[in-house]
C-alpha positions in Angstrom: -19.0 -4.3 13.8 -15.5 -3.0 13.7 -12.2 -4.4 14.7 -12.1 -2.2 17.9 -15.8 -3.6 18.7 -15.2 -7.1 18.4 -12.1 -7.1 19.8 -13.7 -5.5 22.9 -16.5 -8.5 22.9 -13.9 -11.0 22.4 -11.9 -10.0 25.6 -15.3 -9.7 27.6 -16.7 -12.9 26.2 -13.7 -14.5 27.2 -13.9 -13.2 30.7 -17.1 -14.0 31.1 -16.6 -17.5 29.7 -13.7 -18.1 31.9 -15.5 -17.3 35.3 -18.7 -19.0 34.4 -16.7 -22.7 33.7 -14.6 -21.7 36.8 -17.7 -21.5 38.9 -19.4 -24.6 37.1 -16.4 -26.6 37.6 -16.1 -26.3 41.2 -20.0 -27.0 41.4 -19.2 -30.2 39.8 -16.5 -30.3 42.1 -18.3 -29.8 45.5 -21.2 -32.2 44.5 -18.7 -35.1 43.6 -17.1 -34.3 47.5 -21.0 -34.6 48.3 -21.4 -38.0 47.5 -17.4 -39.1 47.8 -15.8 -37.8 50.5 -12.8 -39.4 49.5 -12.9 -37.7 46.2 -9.8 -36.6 44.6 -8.5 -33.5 42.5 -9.1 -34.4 38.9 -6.0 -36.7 36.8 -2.5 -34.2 36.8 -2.2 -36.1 33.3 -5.1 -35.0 31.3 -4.5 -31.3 33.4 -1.0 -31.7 32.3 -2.2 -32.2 28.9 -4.4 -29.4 28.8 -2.8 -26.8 30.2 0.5 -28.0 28.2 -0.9 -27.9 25.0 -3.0 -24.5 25.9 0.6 -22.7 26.9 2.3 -24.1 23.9 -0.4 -22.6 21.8 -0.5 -19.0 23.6 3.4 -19.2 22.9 3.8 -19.8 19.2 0.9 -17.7 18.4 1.8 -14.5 20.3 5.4 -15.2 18.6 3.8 -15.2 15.0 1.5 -12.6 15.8 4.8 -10.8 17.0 6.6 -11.2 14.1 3.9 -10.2 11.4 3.8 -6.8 13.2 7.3 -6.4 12.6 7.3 -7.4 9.0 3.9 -4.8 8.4 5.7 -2.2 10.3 9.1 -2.6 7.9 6.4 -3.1 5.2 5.8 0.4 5.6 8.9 1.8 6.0 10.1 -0.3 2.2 6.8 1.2 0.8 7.7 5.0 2.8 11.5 4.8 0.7 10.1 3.2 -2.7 7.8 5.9 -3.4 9.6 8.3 -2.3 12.7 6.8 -4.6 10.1 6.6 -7.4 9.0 10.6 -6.8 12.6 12.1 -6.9 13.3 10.0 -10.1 10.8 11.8 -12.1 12.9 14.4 -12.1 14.7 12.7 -15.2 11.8 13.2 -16.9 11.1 15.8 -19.9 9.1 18.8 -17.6 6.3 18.6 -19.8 5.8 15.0 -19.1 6.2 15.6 -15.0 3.1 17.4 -14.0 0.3 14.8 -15.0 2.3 12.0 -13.3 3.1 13.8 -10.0 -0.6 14.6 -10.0 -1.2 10.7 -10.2 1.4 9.9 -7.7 -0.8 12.5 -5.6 -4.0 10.5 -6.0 -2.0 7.1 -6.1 -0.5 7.7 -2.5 -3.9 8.9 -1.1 -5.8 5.5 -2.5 -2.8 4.0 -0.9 -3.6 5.8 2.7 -7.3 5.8 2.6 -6.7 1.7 2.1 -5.0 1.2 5.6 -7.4 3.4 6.8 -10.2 1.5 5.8 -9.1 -1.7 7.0 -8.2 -0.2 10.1 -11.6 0.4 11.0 -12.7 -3.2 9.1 -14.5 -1.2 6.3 -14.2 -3.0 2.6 -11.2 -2.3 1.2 -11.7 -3.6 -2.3 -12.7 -0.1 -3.3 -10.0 1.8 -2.7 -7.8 -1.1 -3.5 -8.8 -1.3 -7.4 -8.7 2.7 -7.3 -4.9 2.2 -6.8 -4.2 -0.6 -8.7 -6.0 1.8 -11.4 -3.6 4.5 -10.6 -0.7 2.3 -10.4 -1.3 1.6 -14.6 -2.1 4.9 -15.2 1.6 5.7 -13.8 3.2 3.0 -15.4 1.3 4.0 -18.9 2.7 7.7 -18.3 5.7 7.0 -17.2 6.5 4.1 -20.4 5.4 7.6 -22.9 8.0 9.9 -21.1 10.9 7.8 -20.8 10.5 7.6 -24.9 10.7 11.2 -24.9 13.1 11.3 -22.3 16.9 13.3 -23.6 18.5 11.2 -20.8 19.3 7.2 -22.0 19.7 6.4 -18.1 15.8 7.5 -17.4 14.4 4.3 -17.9 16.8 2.6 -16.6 16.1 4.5 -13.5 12.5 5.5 -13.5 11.0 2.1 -14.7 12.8 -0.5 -11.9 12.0 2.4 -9.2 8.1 2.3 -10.2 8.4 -1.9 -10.1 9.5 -1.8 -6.8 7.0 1.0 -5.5 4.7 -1.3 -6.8 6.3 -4.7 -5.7 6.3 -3.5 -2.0 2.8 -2.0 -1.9 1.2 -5.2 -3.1 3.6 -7.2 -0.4 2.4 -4.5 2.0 -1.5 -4.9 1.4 -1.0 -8.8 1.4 1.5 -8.9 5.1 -1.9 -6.6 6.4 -4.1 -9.6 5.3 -2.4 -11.9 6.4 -3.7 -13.6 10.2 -3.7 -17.1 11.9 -6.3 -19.7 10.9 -9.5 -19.1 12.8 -9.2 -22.4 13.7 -6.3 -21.7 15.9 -8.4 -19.5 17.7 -11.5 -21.3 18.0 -9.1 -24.1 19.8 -7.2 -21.6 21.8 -10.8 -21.0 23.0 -11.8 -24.4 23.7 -8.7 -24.9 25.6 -9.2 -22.2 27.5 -12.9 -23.1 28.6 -11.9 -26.7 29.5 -8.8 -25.3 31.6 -11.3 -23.3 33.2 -13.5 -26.4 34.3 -10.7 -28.4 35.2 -9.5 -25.5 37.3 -13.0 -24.9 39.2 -13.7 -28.5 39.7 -10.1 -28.8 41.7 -11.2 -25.6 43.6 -14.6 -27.6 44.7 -12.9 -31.2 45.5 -10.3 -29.7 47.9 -13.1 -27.1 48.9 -11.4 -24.0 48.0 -12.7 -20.9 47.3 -10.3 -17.9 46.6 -10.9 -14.9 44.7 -7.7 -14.1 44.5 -6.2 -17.2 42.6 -9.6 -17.5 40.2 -8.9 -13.7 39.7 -5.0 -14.0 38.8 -5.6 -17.5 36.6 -8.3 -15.1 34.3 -6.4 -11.9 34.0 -3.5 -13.7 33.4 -5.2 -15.9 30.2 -7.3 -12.9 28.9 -4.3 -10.3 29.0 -2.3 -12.9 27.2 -5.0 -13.5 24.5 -5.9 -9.8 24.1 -2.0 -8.9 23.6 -2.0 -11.4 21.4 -5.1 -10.0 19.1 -3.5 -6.6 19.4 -0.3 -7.6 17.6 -2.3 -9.3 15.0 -4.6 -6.1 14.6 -2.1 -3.9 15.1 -3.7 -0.6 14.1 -7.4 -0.9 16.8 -5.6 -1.3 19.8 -3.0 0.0 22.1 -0.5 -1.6 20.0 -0.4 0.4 16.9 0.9 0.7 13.7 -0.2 4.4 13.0 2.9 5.8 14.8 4.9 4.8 11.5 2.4 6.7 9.2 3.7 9.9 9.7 6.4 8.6 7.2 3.6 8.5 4.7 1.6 11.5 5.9 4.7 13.7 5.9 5.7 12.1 2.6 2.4 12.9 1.0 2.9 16.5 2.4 6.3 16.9 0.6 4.3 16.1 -2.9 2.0 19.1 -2.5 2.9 21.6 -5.2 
């Protein structure tokens, strides 16, 4: 199942979830009326408590999930500047030595795309990420050959701290795009969520209330906030997206073609 997919069943699972404890609560609710007529709405301290520690964790999580999209999207543009740095410095050089390593830069930048691509979609990327760790060595090997050939002292001093930090920023790249809350923070977000549900329902059925409206706006309102949250933390499935930025690669990898 893809990312897109089980996002989609996360959001309706929660839904679901959310309006069957509502509807079990106020069961509960409407029986304990039943026997007690003098029956209350449930403690405002363990509510408190629930509800409390459910917003707190809604808050810090969509923060972090916030800020990781920013760091992968200025991942991006570092990795965007450093290969491009890296390309224009080959121009220092010897000319025979420049064909075969713009040809691996070629192949290195496309194992580099096809790598976000694949973990876009939630497809393995160990594949293509050993293809360009592979091609990263084979430009490094290159690359140490011509600068001894090289007429100009200043080309590895130039050419050799530029391919570092290509390299330096693609692996912090690939590592930020890995990188995701616990699952246990999750799993307790969810929990949280069910229990607020029932505690919700059952005050519905003590003070024998049944509107639409308010079990309508307390689900929207929890599922919009969890599903903006996933889509900042998979930020290339959903309608937040990190693809807008890859036209700095794309139009990058354009520029190479001879």
């Amino acid at each position: 199942m893809n990312m897109t997919a089980l996002g989609t069943v996360t959001i309706v699972t929660l839904v679901a979830g959310t309006l069957g404890m509502m509807a079990v609560g106020r069961r509960i609710g409407v029986r304990q009326v039943t026997r007690d007529p003098e029956a209350k709405a449930g403690s405002g301290a363990i509510e408190g408590a629930v509800f409390g520690v459910l917003g707190l964790l809604i808050a810090f999580t969509f923060s972090h999930a916030a800020q990781r999209y920013d760091i992968r999207r200025d991942a991006l543009v570092d990795e965007a500047n450093s290969v491009s740095t890296a390309w224009m410095n080959l121009d220092l050089l010897p000319a025979a030595s420049q064909p075969p390593l713009r040809e691996k830069f070629r192949q290195y930048l496309d194992a580099r795309l096809d790598l976000f691509k694949a973990l876009a979609i939630g497809e393995e990327i160990e594949a293509e990420l050993a293809r360009a760790n592979a091609l990263q060595t084979e430009i490094w090997n290159l690359s140490v050959a011509a600068c001894r050939e090289a007429e100009a002292p200043s080309a590895p001093l130039v050419v050799l701290p530029a391919l570092t930090e290509m390299f330096s920023v693609a692996t912090a790249r690939t590592a930020g795009a890995q990188m995701h809350n616990p699952w246990i923070v999750y799993l307790l977000m969810g929990v949280l969520v069910i229990a607020g549900s029932l505690l919700a329902g059952y005050n519905m059925g003590v003070g024998q209330i049944r509107s639409r409206v308010h079990s309508l706006a307390f689900v929207l309102t929890l599922s919009v906030a969890i599903y903006v949250i996933l889509d900042y933390e998979f930020p290339r499935v959903g309608l937040i997206r990190l693809q807008h930025f890859d036209h700095l690669l794309d139009n990058l990898r354009q520029s190479m073609n001879p």
